[in-house]
C-alpha positions as CSV (number, residue, x, y, z in Angstrom):
1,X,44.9,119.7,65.8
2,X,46.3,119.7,69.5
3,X,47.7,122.8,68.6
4,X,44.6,124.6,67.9
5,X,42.8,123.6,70.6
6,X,45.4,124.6,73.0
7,X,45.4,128.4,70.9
8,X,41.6,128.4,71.6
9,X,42.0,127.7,74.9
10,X,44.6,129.9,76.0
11,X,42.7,132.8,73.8
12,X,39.6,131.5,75.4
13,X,40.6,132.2,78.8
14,X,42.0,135.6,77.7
15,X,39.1,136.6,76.6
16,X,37.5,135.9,79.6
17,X,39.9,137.9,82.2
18,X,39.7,141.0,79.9
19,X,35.2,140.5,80.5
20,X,35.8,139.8,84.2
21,X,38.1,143.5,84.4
22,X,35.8,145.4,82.3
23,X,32.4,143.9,84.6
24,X,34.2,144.8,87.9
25,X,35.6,148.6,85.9
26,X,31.6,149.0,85.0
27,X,30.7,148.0,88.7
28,X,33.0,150.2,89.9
29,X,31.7,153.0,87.5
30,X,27.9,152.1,88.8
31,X,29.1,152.1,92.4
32,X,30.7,155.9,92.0
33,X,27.5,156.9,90.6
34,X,25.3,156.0,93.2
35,X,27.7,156.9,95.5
36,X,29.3,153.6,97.0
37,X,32.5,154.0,97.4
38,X,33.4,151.4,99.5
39,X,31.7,149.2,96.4
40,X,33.7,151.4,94.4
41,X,36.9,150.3,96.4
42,X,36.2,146.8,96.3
43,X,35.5,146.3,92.0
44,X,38.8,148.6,91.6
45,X,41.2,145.6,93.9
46,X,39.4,143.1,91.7
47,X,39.9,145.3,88.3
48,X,43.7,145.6,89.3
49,X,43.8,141.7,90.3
50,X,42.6,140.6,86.8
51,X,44.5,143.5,85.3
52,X,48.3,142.6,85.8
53,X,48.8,141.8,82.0
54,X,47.1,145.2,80.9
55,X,48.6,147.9,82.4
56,X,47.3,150.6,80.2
57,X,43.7,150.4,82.7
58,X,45.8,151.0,85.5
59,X,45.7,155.3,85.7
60,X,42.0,155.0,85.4
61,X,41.9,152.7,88.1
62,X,43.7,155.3,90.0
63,X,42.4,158.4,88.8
64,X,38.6,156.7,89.8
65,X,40.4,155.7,93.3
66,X,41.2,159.4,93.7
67,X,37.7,160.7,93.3
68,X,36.5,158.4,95.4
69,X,38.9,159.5,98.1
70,X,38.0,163.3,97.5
71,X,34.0,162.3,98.0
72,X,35.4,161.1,100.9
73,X,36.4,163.8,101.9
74,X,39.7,162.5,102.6
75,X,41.4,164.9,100.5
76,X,45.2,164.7,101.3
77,X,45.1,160.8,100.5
78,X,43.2,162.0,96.9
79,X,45.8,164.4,96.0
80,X,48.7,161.9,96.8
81,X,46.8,159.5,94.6
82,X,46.7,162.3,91.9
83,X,50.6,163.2,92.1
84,X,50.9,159.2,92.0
85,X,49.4,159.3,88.5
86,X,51.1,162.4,87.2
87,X,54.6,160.9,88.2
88,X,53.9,157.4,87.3
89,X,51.8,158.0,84.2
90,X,52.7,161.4,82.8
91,X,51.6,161.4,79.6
92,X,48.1,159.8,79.9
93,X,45.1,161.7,80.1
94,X,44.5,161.1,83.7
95,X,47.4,162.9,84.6
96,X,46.0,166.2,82.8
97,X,42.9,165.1,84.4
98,X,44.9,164.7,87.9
99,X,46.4,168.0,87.6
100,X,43.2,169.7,87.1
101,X,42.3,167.8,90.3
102,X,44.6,169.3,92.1
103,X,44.6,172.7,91.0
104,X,40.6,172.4,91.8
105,X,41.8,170.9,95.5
106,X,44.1,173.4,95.9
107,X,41.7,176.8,95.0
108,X,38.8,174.7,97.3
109,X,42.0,175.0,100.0
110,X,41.6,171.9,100.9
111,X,45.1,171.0,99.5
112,X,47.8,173.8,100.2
113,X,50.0,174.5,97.6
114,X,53.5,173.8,98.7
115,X,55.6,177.0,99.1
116,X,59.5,177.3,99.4
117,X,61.0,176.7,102.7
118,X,61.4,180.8,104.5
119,X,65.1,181.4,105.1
120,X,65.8,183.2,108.7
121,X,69.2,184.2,109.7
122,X,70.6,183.0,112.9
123,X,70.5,185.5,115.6
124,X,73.4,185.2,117.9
Protein backbone atom coordinates (compact mmCIF):
# COMPACT_ATOMS: atom_id res chain seq x y z
CA UNK A 1 0.00 0.00 0.00
CA UNK A 2 2.95 2.51 0.81
CA UNK A 3 4.17 1.62 -2.34
CA UNK A 4 1.42 2.81 -4.29
CA UNK A 5 0.98 5.85 -2.79
CA UNK A 6 4.51 6.75 -3.19
CA UNK A 7 4.06 5.70 -7.29
CA UNK A 8 1.13 8.16 -7.33
CA UNK A 9 2.94 10.59 -5.86
CA UNK A 10 5.98 10.65 -7.67
CA UNK A 11 3.65 10.27 -11.03
CA UNK A 12 1.60 12.91 -9.56
CA UNK A 13 4.20 15.41 -9.40
CA UNK A 14 5.32 14.43 -12.90
CA UNK A 15 2.41 15.08 -14.25
CA UNK A 16 2.40 18.29 -12.90
CA UNK A 17 5.98 19.67 -14.19
CA UNK A 18 5.16 18.39 -17.78
CA UNK A 19 1.39 21.06 -17.26
CA UNK A 20 3.62 23.78 -15.75
CA UNK A 21 6.24 23.49 -19.20
CA UNK A 22 3.54 23.18 -21.65
CA UNK A 23 1.40 26.56 -19.79
CA UNK A 24 4.70 28.57 -19.88
CA UNK A 25 5.48 26.89 -23.93
CA UNK A 26 1.61 28.16 -24.65
CA UNK A 27 2.42 31.59 -22.86
CA UNK A 28 5.29 31.85 -24.70
CA UNK A 29 3.46 31.00 -28.05
CA UNK A 30 0.68 33.75 -26.96
CA UNK A 31 3.39 36.27 -26.13
CA UNK A 32 5.16 35.76 -29.84
CA UNK A 33 1.82 36.42 -31.26
CA UNK A 34 1.04 39.49 -29.82
CA UNK A 35 4.39 40.46 -30.11
CA UNK A 36 5.94 40.35 -26.52
CA UNK A 37 9.03 39.19 -26.74
CA UNK A 38 10.42 40.06 -23.70
CA UNK A 39 7.15 37.87 -22.33
CA UNK A 40 8.29 35.54 -24.83
CA UNK A 41 11.81 35.44 -23.18
CA UNK A 42 10.69 35.08 -19.87
CA UNK A 43 7.98 31.71 -20.37
CA UNK A 44 10.94 30.20 -22.59
CA UNK A 45 13.69 30.42 -19.09
CA UNK A 46 10.74 28.96 -17.22
CA UNK A 47 9.89 26.16 -20.09
CA UNK A 48 13.70 25.24 -20.03
CA UNK A 49 13.75 25.29 -15.96
CA UNK A 50 10.89 22.73 -15.78
CA UNK A 51 12.20 21.07 -18.81
CA UNK A 52 15.62 19.47 -17.71
CA UNK A 53 14.17 15.79 -17.82
CA UNK A 54 12.60 16.34 -21.37
CA UNK A 55 15.01 17.40 -23.67
CA UNK A 56 13.22 16.63 -26.79
CA UNK A 57 11.25 20.44 -26.18
CA UNK A 58 14.45 21.95 -26.09
CA UNK A 59 15.12 22.93 -30.14
CA UNK A 60 11.70 24.46 -30.06
CA UNK A 61 12.60 26.41 -27.28
CA UNK A 62 15.39 27.57 -29.29
CA UNK A 63 14.12 27.74 -32.58
CA UNK A 64 11.07 30.15 -30.89
CA UNK A 65 14.12 32.08 -29.06
CA UNK A 66 15.59 32.68 -32.55
CA UNK A 67 12.53 34.28 -34.05
CA UNK A 68 12.15 36.24 -31.31
CA UNK A 69 15.66 37.60 -31.76
CA UNK A 70 15.08 38.18 -35.61
CA UNK A 71 11.72 40.42 -34.62
CA UNK A 72 14.16 42.04 -32.75
CA UNK A 73 15.87 42.87 -35.16
CA UNK A 74 18.96 41.58 -33.59
CA UNK A 75 19.72 39.33 -36.41
CA UNK A 76 23.41 38.10 -35.87
CA UNK A 77 22.35 36.81 -32.27
CA UNK A 78 19.18 34.91 -34.28
CA UNK A 79 21.32 33.27 -36.78
CA UNK A 80 23.89 32.07 -33.99
CA UNK A 81 20.87 30.65 -32.21
CA UNK A 82 19.91 28.93 -35.62
CA UNK A 83 23.51 27.32 -36.32
CA UNK A 84 23.11 26.45 -32.41
CA UNK A 85 20.16 24.21 -33.32
CA UNK A 86 21.44 22.83 -36.56
CA UNK A 87 24.81 21.67 -34.83
CA UNK A 88 23.26 20.60 -31.57
CA UNK A 89 20.00 19.14 -32.91
CA UNK A 90 20.62 18.11 -36.60
CA UNK A 91 18.19 15.94 -37.33
CA UNK A 92 15.07 17.64 -35.82
CA UNK A 93 12.81 19.63 -37.73
CA UNK A 94 13.87 22.83 -36.32
CA UNK A 95 17.13 22.51 -37.77
CA UNK A 96 15.48 22.25 -41.44
CA UNK A 97 13.42 24.97 -40.08
CA UNK A 98 16.76 26.87 -38.92
CA UNK A 99 18.40 26.52 -42.14
CA UNK A 100 15.56 27.91 -43.98
CA UNK A 101 16.04 30.78 -41.44
CA UNK A 102 19.14 31.38 -42.47
CA UNK A 103 19.06 31.15 -45.93
CA UNK A 104 15.96 33.72 -45.63
CA UNK A 105 18.60 36.02 -43.35
CA UNK A 106 21.07 35.61 -45.55
CA UNK A 107 18.96 36.67 -49.14
CA UNK A 108 17.26 39.69 -46.69
CA UNK A 109 21.43 40.50 -46.28
CA UNK A 110 21.04 40.86 -43.13
CA UNK A 111 23.34 37.75 -42.39
CA UNK A 112 26.35 37.55 -44.89
CA UNK A 113 27.20 34.39 -46.07
CA UNK A 114 30.65 33.49 -45.04
CA UNK A 115 33.10 33.34 -47.99
CA UNK A 116 36.62 31.69 -48.09
CA UNK A 117 39.43 33.66 -46.70
CA UNK A 118 41.24 35.71 -50.26
CA UNK A 119 44.79 34.59 -50.63
CA UNK A 120 47.35 37.62 -51.50
CA UNK A 121 50.97 36.90 -52.14
CA UNK A 122 53.49 38.76 -50.24
CA UNK A 123 55.06 41.55 -52.06
CA UNK A 124 58.65 42.03 -51.19
Amino acid sequence: MRFMLIAALALSATGCVRFAMNHHLNNAYSAYDRGNCEQVMLELSKVERDSRARPYVWPEVSMMRGQCLERQKMFIDAAQTYQFIIATYPQSEYAYRARARLETLQSLGHYPTRSAAVVRPTRF
